[in-house]
C-alpha positions in Angstrom: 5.0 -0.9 -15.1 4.0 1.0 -12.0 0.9 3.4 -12.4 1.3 6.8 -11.6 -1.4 9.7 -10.8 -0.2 13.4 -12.4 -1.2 16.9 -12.1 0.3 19.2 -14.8 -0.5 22.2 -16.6 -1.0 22.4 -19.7 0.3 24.9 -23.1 -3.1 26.8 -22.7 -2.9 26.8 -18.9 -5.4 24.2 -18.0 -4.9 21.9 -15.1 -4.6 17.9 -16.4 -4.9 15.5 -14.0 -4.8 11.7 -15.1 -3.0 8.1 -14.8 0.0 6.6 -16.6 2.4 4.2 -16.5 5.9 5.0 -15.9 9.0 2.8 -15.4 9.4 5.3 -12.3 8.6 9.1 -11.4 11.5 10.4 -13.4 11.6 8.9 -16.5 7.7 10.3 -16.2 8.5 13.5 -15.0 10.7 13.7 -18.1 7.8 12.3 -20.5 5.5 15.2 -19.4 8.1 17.5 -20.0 8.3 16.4 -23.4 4.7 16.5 -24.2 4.8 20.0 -22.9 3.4 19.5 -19.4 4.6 21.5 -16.5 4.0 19.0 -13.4 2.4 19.5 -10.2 2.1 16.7 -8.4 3.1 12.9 -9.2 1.8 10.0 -6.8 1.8 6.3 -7.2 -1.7 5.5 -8.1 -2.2 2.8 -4.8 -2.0 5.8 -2.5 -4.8 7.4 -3.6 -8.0 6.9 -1.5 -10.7 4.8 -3.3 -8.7 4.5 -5.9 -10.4 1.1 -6.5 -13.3 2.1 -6.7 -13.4 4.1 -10.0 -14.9 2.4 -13.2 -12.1 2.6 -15.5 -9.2 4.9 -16.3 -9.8 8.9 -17.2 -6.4 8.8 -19.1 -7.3 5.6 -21.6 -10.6 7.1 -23.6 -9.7 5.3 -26.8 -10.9 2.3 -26.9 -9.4 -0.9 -28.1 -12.5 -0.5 -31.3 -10.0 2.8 -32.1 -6.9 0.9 -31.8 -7.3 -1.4 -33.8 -9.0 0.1 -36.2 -5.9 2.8 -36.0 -3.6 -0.3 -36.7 -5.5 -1.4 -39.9 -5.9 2.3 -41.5 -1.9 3.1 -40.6 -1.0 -0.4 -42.1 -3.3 0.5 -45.4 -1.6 4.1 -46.2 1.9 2.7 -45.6 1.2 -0.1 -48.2 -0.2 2.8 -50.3 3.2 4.3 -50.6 2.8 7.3 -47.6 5.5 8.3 -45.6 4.4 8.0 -42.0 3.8 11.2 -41.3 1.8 12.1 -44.4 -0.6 8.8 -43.5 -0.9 10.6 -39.6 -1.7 13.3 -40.6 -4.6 11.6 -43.5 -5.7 9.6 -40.3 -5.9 12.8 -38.0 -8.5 14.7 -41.1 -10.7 11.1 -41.2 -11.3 11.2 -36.9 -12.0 14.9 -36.9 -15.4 14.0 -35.7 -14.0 11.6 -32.8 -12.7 14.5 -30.6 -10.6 12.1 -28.4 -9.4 9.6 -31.1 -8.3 13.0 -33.3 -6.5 14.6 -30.3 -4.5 11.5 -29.7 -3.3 10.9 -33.2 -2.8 14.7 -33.1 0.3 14.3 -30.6 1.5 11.3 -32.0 1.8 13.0 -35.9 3.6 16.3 -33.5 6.1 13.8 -31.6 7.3 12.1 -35.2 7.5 15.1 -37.1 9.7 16.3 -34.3 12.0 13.5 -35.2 10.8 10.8 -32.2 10.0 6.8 -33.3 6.5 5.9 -33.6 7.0 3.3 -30.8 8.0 6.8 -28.3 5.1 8.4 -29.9 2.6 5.5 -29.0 4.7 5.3 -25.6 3.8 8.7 -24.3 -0.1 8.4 -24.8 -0.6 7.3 -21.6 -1.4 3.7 -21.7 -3.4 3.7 -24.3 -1.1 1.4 -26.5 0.0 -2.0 -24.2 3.5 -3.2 -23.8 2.7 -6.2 -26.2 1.9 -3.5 -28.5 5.0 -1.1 -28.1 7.6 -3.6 -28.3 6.3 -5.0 -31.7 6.3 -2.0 -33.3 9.9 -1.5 -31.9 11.2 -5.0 -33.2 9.6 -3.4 -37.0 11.3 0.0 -36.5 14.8 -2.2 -35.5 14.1 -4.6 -38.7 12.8 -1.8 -41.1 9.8 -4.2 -41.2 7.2 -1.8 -39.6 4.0 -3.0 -42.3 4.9 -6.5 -42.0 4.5 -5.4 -37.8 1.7 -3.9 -38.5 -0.5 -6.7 -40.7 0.4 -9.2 -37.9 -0.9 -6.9 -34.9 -3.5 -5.7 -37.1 -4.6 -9.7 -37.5 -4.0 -10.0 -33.6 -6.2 -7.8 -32.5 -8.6 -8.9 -35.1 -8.7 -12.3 -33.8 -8.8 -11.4 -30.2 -11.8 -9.0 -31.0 -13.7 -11.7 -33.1 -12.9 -13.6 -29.7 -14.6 -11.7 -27.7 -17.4 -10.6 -29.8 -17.9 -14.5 -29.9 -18.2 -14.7 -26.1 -20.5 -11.9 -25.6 -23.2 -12.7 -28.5 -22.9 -16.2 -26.8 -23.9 -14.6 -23.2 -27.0 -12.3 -24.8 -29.4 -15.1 -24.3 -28.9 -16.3 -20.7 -28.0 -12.6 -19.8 -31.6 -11.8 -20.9 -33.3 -15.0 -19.5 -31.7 -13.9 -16.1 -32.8 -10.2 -16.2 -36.5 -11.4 -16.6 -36.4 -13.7 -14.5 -35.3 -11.1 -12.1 -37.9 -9.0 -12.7 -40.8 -11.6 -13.0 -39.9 -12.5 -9.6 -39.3 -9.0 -8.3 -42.9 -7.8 -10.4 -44.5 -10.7 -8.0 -43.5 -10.2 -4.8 -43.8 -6.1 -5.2 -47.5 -6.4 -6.8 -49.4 -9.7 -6.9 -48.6 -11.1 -3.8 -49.3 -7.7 -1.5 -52.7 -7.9 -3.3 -53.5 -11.2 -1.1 -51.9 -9.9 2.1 -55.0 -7.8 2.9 -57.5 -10.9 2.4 -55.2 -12.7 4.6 -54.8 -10.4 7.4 -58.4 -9.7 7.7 -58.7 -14.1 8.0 -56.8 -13.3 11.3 -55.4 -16.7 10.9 -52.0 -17.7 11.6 -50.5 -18.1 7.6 -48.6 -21.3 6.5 -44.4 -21.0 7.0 -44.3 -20.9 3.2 -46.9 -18.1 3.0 -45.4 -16.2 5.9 -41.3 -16.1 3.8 -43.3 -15.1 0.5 -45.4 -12.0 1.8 -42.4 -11.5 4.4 -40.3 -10.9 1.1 -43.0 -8.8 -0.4 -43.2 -6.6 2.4 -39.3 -5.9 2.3 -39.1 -4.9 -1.2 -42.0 -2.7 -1.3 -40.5 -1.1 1.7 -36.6 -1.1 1.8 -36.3 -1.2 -2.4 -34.1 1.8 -2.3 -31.9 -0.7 0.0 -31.0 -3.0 -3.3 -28.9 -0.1 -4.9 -26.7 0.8 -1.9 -26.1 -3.4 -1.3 -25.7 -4.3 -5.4 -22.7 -0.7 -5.3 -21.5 -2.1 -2.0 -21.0 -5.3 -3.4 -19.6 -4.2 -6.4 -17.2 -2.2 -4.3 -16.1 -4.9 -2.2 -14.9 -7.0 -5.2 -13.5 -4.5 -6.5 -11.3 -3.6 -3.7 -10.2 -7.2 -3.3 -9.3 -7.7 -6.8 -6.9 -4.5 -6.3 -4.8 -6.2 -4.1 -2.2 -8.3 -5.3 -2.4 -10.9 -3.3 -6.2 -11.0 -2.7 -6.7 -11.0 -6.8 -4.1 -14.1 -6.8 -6.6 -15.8 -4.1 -9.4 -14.9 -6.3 -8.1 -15.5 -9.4 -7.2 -19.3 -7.9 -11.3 -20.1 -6.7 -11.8 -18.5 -10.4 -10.1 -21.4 -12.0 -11.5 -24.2 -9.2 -15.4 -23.3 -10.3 -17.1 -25.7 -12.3 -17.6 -25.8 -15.9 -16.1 -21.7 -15.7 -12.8 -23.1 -14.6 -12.2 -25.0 -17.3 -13.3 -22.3 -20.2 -10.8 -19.6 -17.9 -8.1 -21.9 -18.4 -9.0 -22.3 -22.5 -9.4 -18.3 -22.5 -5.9 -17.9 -21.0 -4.0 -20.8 -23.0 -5.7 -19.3 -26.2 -4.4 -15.5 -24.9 -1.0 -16.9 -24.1 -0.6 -18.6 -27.2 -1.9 -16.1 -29.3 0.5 -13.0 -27.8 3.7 -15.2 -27.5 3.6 -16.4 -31.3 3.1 -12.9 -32.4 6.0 -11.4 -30.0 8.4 -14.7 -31.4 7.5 -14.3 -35.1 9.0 -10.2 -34.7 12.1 -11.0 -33.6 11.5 -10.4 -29.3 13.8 -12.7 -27.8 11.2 -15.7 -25.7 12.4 -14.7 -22.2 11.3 -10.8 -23.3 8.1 -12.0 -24.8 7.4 -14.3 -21.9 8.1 -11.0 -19.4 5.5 -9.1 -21.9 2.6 -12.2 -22.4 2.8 -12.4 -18.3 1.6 -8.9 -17.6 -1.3 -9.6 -21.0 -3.0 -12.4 -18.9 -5.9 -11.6 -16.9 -5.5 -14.6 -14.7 -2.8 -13.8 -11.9 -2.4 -17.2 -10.9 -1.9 -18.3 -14.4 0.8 -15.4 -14.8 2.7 -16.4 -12.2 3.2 -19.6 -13.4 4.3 -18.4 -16.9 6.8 -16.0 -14.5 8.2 -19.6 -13.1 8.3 -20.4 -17.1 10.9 -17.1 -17.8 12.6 -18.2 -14.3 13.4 -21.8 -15.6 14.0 -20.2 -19.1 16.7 -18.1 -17.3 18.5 -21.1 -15.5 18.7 -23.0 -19.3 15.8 -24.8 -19.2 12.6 -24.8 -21.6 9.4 -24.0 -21.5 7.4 -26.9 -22.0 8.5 -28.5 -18.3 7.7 -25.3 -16.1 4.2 -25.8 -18.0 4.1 -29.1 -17.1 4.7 -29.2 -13.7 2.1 -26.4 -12.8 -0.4 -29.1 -14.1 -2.4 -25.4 -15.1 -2.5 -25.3 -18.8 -4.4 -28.5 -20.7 -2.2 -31.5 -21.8 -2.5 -31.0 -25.4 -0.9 -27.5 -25.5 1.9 -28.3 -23.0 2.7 -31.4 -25.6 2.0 -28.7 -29.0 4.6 -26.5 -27.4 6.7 -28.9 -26.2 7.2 -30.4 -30.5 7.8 -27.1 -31.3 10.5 -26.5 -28.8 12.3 -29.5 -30.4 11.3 -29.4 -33.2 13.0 -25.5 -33.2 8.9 -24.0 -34.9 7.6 -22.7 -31.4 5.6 -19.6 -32.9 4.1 -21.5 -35.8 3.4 -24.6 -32.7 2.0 -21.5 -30.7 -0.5 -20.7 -33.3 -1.7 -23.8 -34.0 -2.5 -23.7 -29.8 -4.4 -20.5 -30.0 -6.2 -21.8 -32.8 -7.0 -25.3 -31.9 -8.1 -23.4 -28.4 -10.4 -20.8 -30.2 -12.2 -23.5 -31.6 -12.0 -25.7 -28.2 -13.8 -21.9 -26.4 -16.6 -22.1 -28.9 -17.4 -25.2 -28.6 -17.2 -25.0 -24.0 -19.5 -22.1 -24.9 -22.1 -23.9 -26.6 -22.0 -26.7 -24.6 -22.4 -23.9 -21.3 -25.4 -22.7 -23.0 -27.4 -25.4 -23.4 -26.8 -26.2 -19.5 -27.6 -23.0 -18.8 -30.7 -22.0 -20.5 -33.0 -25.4 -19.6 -31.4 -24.8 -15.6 -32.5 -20.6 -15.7 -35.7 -21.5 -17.0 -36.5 -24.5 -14.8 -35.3 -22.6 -11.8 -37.5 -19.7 -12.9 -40.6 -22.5 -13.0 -39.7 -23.6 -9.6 -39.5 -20.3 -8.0 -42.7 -18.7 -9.4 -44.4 -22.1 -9.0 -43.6 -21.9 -5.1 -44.9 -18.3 -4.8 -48.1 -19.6 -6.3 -48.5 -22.6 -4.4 -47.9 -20.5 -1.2 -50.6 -18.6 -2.2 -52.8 -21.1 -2.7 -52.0 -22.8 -0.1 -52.9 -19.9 2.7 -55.7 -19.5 0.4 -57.1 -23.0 1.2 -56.2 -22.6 4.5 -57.8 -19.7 5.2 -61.2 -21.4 4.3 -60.7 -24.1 6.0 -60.4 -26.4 2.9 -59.4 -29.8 2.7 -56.7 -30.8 0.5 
């Protein structure tokens, strides 16, 4: 859905201005109305200047940690018998010292006591809760099913956490070994090597070409350091501004999944992310061609999204979904031939699991593999550009009294 930019007033008569997403102005004109907002000003959220440069949203502060963790307590009061709003209004007094997470829970635990559907009530919070999200908890309200809902996106978001987490332990070690590295060579060139430029200007002898780059580079980082922060924001600024762009991210998004080694885990990352959401989405009851619509706009990967929009397409026309799949020659052989036996086979969300599992297992293993590639080639490269600092060193040394090698 489109992303809006709102200024309202609120019930105390403070001025709110944030982000959320709206089928169109009206329908959020008519949200804010109903959370008791008078508004000011709405504006599609690509018209604002710099837009892309900001760091995240102001109106999503709860974090998917809160989320989920909101899913798991919720799905534990229901089972203990609560009504919903009795079990709100339990989870609002155990986040009264998470200001943010409280005030949220807060105006969902007002909207169902005045009668609205959780799903609504999760709806108006401003993006907080995704569209995967919403419409489960809507196929539970429909089927009077909302714990058995709950358990399965409760396990979701488990998995896709546990996921992650996995990822990022995994990228500690070669995150660190680059950071020193960094600095070792930045701690050189700013301290050791200006320490020899004296001795070798008062040689007055022309330096080796070697020499020369190393205390050239010394010399511009003890004088234009300030520069690195202005380049490293400018840079970051400049990626982000392309990846705002729809058709610059889809340009990106394809070298993404040409680069070597990274490719290939993208493409495992995104078949396990595919999987994963379209299983859960089937096993509620959402129709495929409504889950597809919903896994498409879950994928990080545009290029990969568009090709699962070509899936819904076909899917539309009477096809399946296995050949779309095929023919984008994208998504790894295995999984197009798991999900094609469950399409005939009439099981495609318990085929779909299998995927995301057997591709959980497939990341783990790219990872470790990654690692090991990595950490000898950081620490060898390391070696190699320390040992040519010091054998420039030496070298003008030698040179500078008149020494045979």
């Amino acid at each position: 859905m489109p992303l809006y930019i709102y200024k309202a007033v609120n019930r105390e008569g403070e001025t709110v201005e944030e982000e959320r997403e709206a089928p169109d102005e009206g329908a959020l004109l008519l949200a804010l109305q109903g959370d008791g907002l008078l508004p000011i000003r709405i504006s599609p959220a690509k018209s604002r200047p710099f837009a892309w440069l900001k760091l995240g949203r102001r109106g999503a502060r709860v974090s998917s940690k809160q989320v989920a963790l909101f899913t798991r307590e919720l799905l534990t009061l229901l089972e203990a018998g609560l009504p919903l709003d009795r079990a709100l209004t339990v989870l609002l007094d155990l986040t009264a010292k998470e200001p943010e997470f409280n005030a949220m829970i807060g105006k969902i635990l007002d909207k169902v006591k005045g009668g609205a559907q959780l799903s609504d009530a999760l709806e108006a919070q401003g993006g907080v809760f995704s569209r995967f999200y919403l419409n489960l908890i809507r196929a539970g309200e429909a089927g009077g099913a909302l714990e058995v809902v709950l358990e399965r996106l409760s396990r979701f978001l488990e998995s896709s956490k546990e996921l992650r987490d996995t990822v990022t332990t995994a990228l500690i070690y070669p995150a660190i070994l680059v950071v020193m590295a960094i600095s070792s060579l930045l701690l050189l060139l700013a301290f050791v090597v200006p320490q020899f430029t004296e001795m070798f200007e008062s040689a007055g002898k022309e330096l080796p070409v070697p020499t020369q780059i190393v205390v050239g580079a010394a010399e511009a980082i003890r004088s234009y350091w300030w520069a690195l922060i202005p380049v490293v924001a400018g840079i970051v600024g400049w990626v982000r501004f392309q990846r705002a762009d729809p058709v610059r991210r889809l340009v990106w998004d394809g070298w993404m999944l040409k680069l070597p080694l990274f490719g290939d885990l993208i493409i495992k990352f995104q078949v396990a992310s595919f999987s994963r959401t379209l299983a859960t989405l089937l096993s509620n009851g959402v129709s495929l061609l409504t889950a597809l619509s919903i896994v498409k706009e879950t994928l990080d990967n545009r290029v990969v999204a568009e090709k699962i929009g070509l899936a819904a397409e076909n899917l539309k026309r009477g096809g399946g979904l296995s050949a779309p799949l095929m023919e984008a020659e994208l998504f790894p052989s295995l999984a197009v031939q798991m999900i094609k036996l469950g399409e005939e086979s009439g099981h495609l969300s318990e085929m779909l699991d299998r995927v995301a599992v057997t591709y959980d297992k497939e990341i783990r293993i790219s990872i470790q593999r990654l690692l090991a590639l990595l950490e000898p080639v950081l620490i060898v490269g390391l070696g190699i550009l320390i040992g040519g600092i010091i054998v420039s060193i030496l070298t003008a040394i030698l040179s500078v009294n008149d020494l045979a090698f």
